[in-house]
C-alpha positions as CSV (number, residue, x, y, z in Angstrom):
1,X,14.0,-3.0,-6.1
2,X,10.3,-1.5,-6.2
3,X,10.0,-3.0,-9.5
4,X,10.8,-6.3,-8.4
5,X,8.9,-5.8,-4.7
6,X,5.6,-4.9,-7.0
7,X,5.5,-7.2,-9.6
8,X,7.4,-10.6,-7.9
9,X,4.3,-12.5,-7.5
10,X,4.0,-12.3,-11.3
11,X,7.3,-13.8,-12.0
12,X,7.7,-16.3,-9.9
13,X,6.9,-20.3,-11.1
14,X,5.9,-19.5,-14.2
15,X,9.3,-20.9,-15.6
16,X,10.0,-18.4,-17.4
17,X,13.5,-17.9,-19.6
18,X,16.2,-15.7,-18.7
19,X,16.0,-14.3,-21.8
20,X,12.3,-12.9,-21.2
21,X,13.4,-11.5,-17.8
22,X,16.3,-9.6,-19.0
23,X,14.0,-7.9,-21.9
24,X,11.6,-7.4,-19.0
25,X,14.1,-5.6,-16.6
26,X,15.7,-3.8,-20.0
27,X,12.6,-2.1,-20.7
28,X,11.6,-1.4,-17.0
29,X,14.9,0.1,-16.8
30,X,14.7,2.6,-19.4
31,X,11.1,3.9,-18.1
32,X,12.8,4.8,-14.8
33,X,14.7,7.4,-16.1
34,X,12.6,10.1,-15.8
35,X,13.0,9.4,-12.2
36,X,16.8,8.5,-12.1
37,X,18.1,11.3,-14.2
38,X,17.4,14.4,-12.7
39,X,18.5,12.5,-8.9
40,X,21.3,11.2,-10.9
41,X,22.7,15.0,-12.3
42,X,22.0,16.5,-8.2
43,X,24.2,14.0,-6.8
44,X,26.6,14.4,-9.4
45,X,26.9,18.2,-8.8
46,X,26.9,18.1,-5.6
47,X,29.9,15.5,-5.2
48,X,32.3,17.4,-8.2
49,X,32.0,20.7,-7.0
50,X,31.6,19.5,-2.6
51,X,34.7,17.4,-3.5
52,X,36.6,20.9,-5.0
53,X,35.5,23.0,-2.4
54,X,36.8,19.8,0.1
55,X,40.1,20.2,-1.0
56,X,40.3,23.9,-1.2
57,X,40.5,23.5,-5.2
58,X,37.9,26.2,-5.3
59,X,40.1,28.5,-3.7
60,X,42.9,28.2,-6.1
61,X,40.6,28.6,-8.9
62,X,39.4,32.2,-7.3
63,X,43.3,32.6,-6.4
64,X,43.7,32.4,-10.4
65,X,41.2,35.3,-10.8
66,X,38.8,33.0,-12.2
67,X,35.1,33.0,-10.9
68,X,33.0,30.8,-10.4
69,X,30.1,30.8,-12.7
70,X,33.3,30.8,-15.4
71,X,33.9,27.0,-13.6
72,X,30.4,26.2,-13.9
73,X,29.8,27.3,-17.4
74,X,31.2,23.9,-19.1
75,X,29.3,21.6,-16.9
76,X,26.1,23.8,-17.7
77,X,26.8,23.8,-21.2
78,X,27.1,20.3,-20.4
79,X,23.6,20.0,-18.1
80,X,21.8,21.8,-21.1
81,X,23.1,19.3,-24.3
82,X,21.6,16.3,-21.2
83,X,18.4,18.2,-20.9
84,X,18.5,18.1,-24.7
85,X,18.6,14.3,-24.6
86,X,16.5,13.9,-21.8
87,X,13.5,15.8,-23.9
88,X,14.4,13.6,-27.1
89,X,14.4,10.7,-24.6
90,X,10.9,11.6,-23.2
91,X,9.8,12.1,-26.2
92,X,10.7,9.2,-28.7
93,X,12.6,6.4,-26.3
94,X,10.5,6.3,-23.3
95,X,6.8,5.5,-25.1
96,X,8.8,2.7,-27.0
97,X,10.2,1.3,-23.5
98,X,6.6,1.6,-22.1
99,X,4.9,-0.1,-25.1
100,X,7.0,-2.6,-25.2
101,X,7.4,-3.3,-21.1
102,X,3.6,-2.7,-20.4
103,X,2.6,-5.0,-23.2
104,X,5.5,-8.0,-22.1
105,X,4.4,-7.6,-18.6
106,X,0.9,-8.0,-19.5
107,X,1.8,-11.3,-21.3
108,X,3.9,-12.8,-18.3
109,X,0.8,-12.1,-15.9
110,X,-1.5,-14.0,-17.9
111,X,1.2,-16.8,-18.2
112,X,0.5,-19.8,-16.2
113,X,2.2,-21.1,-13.6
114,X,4.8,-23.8,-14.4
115,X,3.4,-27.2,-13.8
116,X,3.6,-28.3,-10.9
117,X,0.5,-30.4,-9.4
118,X,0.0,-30.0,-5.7
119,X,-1.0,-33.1,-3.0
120,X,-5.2,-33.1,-2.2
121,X,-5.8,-30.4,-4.9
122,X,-7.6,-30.3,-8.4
123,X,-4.9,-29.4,-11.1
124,X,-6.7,-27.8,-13.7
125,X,-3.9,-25.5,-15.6
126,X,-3.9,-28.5,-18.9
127,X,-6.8,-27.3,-21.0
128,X,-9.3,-29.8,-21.1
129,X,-8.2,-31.5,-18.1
130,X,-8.7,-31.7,-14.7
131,X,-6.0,-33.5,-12.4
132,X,-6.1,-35.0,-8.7
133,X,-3.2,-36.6,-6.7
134,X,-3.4,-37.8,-3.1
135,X,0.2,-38.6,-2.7
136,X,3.7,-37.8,-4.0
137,X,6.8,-39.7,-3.9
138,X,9.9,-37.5,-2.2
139,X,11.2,-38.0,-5.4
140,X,8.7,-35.4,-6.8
141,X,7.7,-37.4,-9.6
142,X,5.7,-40.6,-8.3
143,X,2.5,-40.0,-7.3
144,X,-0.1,-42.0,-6.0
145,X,-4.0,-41.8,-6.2
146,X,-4.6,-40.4,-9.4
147,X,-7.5,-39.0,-10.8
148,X,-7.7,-37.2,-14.2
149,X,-10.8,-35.8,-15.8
150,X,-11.2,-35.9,-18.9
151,X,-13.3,-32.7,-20.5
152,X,-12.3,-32.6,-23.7
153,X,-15.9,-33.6,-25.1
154,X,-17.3,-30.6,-23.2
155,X,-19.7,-32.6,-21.7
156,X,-19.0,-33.2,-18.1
157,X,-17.4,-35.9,-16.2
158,X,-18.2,-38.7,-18.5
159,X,-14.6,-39.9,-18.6
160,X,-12.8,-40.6,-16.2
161,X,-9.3,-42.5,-15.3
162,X,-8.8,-43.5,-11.8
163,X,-4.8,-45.1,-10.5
164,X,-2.9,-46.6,-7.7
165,X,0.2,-45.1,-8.9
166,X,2.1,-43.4,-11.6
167,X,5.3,-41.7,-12.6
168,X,5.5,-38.0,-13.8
169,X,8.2,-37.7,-16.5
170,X,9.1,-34.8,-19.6
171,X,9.7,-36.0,-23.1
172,X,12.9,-35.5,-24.6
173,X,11.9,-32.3,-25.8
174,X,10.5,-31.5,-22.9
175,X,6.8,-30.5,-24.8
176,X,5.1,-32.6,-23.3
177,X,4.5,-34.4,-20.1
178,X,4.3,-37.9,-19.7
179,X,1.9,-39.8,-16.7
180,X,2.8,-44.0,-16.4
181,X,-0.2,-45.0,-14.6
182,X,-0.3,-48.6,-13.2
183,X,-3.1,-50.8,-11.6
184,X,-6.4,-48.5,-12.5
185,X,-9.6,-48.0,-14.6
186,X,-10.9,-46.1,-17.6
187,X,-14.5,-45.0,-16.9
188,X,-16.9,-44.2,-19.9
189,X,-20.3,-43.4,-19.5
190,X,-21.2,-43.5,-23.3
191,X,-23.8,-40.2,-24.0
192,X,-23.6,-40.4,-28.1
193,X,-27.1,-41.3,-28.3
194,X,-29.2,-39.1,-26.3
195,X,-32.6,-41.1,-26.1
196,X,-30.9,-44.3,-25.2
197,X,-28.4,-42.9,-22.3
198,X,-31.5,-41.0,-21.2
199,X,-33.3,-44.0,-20.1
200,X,-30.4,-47.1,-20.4
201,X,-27.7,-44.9,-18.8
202,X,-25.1,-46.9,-20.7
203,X,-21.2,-47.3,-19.4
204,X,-18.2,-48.8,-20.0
205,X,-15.5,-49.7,-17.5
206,X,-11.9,-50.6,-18.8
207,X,-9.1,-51.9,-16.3
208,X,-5.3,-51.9,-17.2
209,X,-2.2,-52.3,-15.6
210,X,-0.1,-49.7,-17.2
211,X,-1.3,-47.1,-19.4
212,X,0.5,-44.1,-20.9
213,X,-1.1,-40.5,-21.1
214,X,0.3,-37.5,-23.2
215,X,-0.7,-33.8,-21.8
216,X,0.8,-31.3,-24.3
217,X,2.6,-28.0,-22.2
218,X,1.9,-26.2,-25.2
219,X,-0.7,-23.8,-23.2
220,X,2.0,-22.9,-20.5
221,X,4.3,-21.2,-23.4
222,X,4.1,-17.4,-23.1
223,X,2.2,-15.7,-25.9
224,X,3.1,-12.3,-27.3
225,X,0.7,-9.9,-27.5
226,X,0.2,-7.8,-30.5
227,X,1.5,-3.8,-29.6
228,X,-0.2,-2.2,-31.6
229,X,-3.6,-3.4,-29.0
230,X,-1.7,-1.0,-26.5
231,X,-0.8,2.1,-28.8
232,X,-3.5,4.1,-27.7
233,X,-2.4,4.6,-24.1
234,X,-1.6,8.0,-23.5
235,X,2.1,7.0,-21.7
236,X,2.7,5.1,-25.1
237,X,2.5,8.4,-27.6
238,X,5.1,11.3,-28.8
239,X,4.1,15.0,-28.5
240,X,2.7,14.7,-32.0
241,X,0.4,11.4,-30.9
242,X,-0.7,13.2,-27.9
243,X,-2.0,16.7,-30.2
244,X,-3.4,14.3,-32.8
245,X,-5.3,12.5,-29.3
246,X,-6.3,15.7,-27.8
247,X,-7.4,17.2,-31.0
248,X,-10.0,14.1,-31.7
249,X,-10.7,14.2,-27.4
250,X,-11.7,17.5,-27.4
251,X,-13.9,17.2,-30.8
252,X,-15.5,14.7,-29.2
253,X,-16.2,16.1,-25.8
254,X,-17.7,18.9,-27.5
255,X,-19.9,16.9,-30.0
256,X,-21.2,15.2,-26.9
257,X,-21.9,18.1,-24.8
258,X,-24.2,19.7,-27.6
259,X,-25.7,15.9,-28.9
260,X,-26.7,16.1,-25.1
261,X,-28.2,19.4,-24.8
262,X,-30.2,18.6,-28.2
263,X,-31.7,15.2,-27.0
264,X,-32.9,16.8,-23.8
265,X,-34.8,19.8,-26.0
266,X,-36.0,17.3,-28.2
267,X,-37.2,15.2,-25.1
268,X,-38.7,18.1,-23.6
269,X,-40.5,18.9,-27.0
270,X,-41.7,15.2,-27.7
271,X,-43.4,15.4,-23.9
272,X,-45.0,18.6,-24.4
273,X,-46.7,17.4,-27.9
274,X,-47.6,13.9,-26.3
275,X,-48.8,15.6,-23.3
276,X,-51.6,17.6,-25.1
277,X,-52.9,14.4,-27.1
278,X,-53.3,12.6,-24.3
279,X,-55.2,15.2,-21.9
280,X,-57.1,17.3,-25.0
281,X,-60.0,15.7,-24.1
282,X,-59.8,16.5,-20.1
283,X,-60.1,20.5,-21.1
284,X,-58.5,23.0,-22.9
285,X,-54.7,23.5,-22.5
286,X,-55.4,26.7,-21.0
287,X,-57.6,25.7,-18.4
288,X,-55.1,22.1,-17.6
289,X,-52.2,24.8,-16.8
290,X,-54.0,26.9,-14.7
291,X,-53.8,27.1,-11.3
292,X,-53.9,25.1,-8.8
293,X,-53.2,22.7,-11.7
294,X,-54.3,19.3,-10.7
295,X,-57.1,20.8,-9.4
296,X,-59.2,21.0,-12.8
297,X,-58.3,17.4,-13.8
298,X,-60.8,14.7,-12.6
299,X,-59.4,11.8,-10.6
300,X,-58.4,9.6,-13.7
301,X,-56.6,12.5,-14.7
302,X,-55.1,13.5,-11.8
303,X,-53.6,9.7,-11.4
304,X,-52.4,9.6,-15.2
305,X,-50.8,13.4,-14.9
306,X,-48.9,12.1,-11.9
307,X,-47.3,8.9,-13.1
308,X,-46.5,10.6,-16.6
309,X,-44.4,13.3,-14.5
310,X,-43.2,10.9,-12.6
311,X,-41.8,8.7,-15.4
312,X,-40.6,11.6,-17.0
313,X,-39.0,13.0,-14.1
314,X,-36.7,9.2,-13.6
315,X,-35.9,9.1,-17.5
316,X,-34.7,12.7,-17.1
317,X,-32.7,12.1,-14.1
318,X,-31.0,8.8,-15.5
319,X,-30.1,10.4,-19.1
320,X,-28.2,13.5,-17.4
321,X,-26.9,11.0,-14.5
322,X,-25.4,9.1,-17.4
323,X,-23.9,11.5,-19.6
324,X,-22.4,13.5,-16.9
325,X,-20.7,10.2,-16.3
326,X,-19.8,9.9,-19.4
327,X,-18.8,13.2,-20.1
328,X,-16.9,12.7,-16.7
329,X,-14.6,9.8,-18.0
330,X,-14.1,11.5,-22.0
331,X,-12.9,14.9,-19.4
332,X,-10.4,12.7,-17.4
333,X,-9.1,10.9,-20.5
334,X,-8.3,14.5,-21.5
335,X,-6.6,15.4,-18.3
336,X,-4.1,12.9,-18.8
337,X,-3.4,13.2,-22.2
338,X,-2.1,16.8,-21.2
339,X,-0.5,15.9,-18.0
340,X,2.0,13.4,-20.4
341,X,2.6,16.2,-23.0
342,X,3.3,18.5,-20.4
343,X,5.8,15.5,-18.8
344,X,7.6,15.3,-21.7
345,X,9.4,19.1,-21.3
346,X,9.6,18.6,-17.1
347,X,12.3,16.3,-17.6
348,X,14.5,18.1,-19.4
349,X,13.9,21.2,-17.1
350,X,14.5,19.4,-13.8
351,X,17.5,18.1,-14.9
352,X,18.5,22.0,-15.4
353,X,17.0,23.1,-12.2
354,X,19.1,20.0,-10.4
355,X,22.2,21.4,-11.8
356,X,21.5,24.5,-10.7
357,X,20.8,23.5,-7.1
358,X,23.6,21.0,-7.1
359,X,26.3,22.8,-8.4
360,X,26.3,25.7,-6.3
361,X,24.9,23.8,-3.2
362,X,28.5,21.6,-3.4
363,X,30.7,24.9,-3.6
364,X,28.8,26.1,-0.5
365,X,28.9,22.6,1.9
366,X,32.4,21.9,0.5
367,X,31.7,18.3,1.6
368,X,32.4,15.7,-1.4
369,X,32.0,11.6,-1.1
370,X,28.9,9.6,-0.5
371,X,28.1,11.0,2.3
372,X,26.2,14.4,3.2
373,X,26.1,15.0,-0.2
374,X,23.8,12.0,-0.6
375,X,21.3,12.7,1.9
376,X,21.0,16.5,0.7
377,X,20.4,15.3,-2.6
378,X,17.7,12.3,-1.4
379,X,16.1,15.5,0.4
380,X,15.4,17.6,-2.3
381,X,14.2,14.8,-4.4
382,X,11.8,13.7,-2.1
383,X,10.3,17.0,-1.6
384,X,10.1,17.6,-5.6
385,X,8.9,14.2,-6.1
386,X,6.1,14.5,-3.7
387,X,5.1,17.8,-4.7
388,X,5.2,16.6,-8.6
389,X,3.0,13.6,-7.4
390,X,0.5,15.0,-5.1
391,X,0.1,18.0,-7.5
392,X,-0.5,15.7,-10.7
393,X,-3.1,13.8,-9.3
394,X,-4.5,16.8,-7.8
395,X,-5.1,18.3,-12.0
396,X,-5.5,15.2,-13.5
397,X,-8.7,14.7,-11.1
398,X,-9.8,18.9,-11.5
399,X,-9.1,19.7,-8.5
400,X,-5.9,22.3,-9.8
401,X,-5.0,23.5,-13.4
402,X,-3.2,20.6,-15.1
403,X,0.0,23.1,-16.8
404,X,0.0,24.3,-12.4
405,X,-0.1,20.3,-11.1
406,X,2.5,19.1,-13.6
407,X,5.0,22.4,-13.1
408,X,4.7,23.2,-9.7
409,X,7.1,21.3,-8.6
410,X,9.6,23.0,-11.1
411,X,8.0,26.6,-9.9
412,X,8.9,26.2,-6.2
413,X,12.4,24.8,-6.8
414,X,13.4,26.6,-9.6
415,X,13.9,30.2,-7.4
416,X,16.0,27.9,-4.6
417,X,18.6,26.6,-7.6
418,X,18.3,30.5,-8.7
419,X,19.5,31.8,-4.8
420,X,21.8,29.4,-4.8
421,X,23.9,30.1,-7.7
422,X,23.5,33.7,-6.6
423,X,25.0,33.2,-3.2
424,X,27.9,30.6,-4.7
425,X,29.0,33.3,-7.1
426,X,28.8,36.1,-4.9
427,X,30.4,34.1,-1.8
């Protein structure tokens, strides 16, 4: 539902196929997840084991000399073959899903919209063409005072056809669309010859009583983007993309930093040299840097001196304003190329740290069904979601270590799952 909330506007009238739609929501689907699972495996806990306690099957079960952990060993045998598939998931599924969903989705919100030409408004969605109706028919495909520019010489509104009426219609194979205009006029204003329309302004004016015109829909068919434009995204790589990424990041950042720090000494350098040509005839060096400093220069000097360090001064400020920007964006890149490689193992661990908060959590309520058990595992998803959210955007921005913003969340719930089990065993 947030999918479809988010992205609506994007869908809807562009006509597009069912088929598209369901490869779109397919895709969507499988990047959600790393959001549904570990909610999924709580819930789950929470209802099996609620649902034994509920019905005092718990109680046999100790009656038989049995314990509990010995009840909850299968199912956590179970939880850690799932996190075992989640982390294969994370790792090798999910960048596939988001390739091929990000790059889909870009395609459909570049589509057009489906062609429909509104009353009092300039259609221009038919390349080459512009498109004016005053009045349509209830019927939808009547329509009267019709205008269409034609463009397709690239040079202005020299054609133009101008109707009383007309009839919208498809062709067969529904490729193309078909306007019947009656009662109108073809203008012409005939530019081939430069000089003469310069001064003669020639034009030509053509009436008819029923004409046909041909616009091909060929433009409003959705056109697949090439993947591999979108391969370099950081969400769309496997652990060993994301080293490979890091690796070449890093190199860079580095060879930046230290081409940076050589440009400025070399800057520095080239001023001092061009500094003592210009002023050796002023006075010795000696005697120019003594103090006070301007004070030995005459007026001339003085004047020149000043606007040189100015200059200076500005370059010097705009080159490090620059490269600490740019240095900036290469460092942020690098944030979230670790934040995903770090997301690719907090999957698999939540899913162990819901089972161990669910499972024991159940026994202790001993409430199964849809009911409390739902809104105790809603709780402590919400907490660990927002925690996991606030805390990556926190690192990926500097503001906290990026391993501490994408594990925190794990950190602080993992020792509640832990006091959990403890107490359900030892209850």
């Amino acid at each position: 539902m947030q999918f479809l909330w988010v992205y609506v506007d994007d869908l809807v009238g562009k006509g597009l196929d069912f088929k598209i739609l369901m490869e779109l929501f397919f895709h969507a689907s499988i990047t959600f997840v790393p959001m549904a699972l570990p909610l999924a495996i709580l819930l789950a806990s929470i209802m099996s084991f609620g649902d034994l306690g509920e019905h005092y099957e718990l109680v046999a079960i100790k009656a038989s000399g049995i314990s509990i952990w010995t009840a909850m060993r299968p199912l956590f045998i179970f939880s850690v073959m799932l996190s075992g598939m989640a982390f294969i998931f994370s790792n090798s599924i999910n960048p596939v899903a988001m390739l091929k969903f990000k790059t889909l989705l870009f395609d459909i919100r570049k589509q057009k919209l489906a062609f429909d030409i509104k009353e009092g408004q300039f259609y221009k969605d038919i390349e080459n063409y512009v498109i004016h109706v005053d009045h349509k028919g209830k019927d939808g495909s009547t329509i009267y005072g019709v205008k269409i520019y034609d463009h397709t010489d690239h040079e202005g509104n020299n054609k133009i056809m101008v109707a009383d009426s007309g009839i919208m219609s498809l062709s067969p194979n529904q490729r193309t669309i078909i306007f019947t205009l009656y009662n109108g006029y073809n203008y012409t204003e005939d530019n081939s010859d430069k000089e003469t329309f310069k001064y003669n302004r020639p034009f030509e004016r053509m009436s008819f009583r029923e004409e046909q015109v041909k616009f091909s829909l060929a433009s409003f068919d959705l056109t697949r983007s090439n993947e591999d434009m979108y391969k370099s995204y950081q969400a769309m790589m496997n652990i060993s993309q994301l080293n490979i990424a890091l690796d070449s990041l890093e190199k860079r950042y580095v060879d930046k930093q230290e081409g940076f720090c050589r440009s400025f000494k070399n800057r520095l350098s080239n001023y001092e040299s061009g500094r003592k040509e210009t002023f050796a005839r002023s006075s010795a060096v000696d005697t120019l840097l003594s103090w006070p400093l301007l004070e030995s220069l005459d007026p001339k000097d003085r004047s020149a001196v000043l606007e040189l360090a100015a200059g200076t001064a500005h370059n010097a400020k705009e080159n490090v304003t620059f490269n600490r920007q740019d240095l900036k964006g290469l460092d942020h890149n690098i944030k979230k190329h670790k934040k995903e490689w770090h997301k690719k193992f907090t999957l698999s661990f939540a899913c162990l740290i819901f089972f161990f908060i669910g499972a024991p959590l159940g026994t202790i309520i001993r409430k199964g069904g849809l009911g409390l058990p739902v809104v105790i595992s809603v709780l402590f998803f919400v907490v660990y979601y927002i925690i996991s959210t606030v805390a990556e955007r926190m690192a990926e921005f500097g503001d906290l270590n990026m391993f501490l913003g994408v594990w925190i969340s794990s950190i602080l719930i993992f020792p509640i799952g832990l006091f959990l089990t403890f107490k359900a065993t030892k209850h």
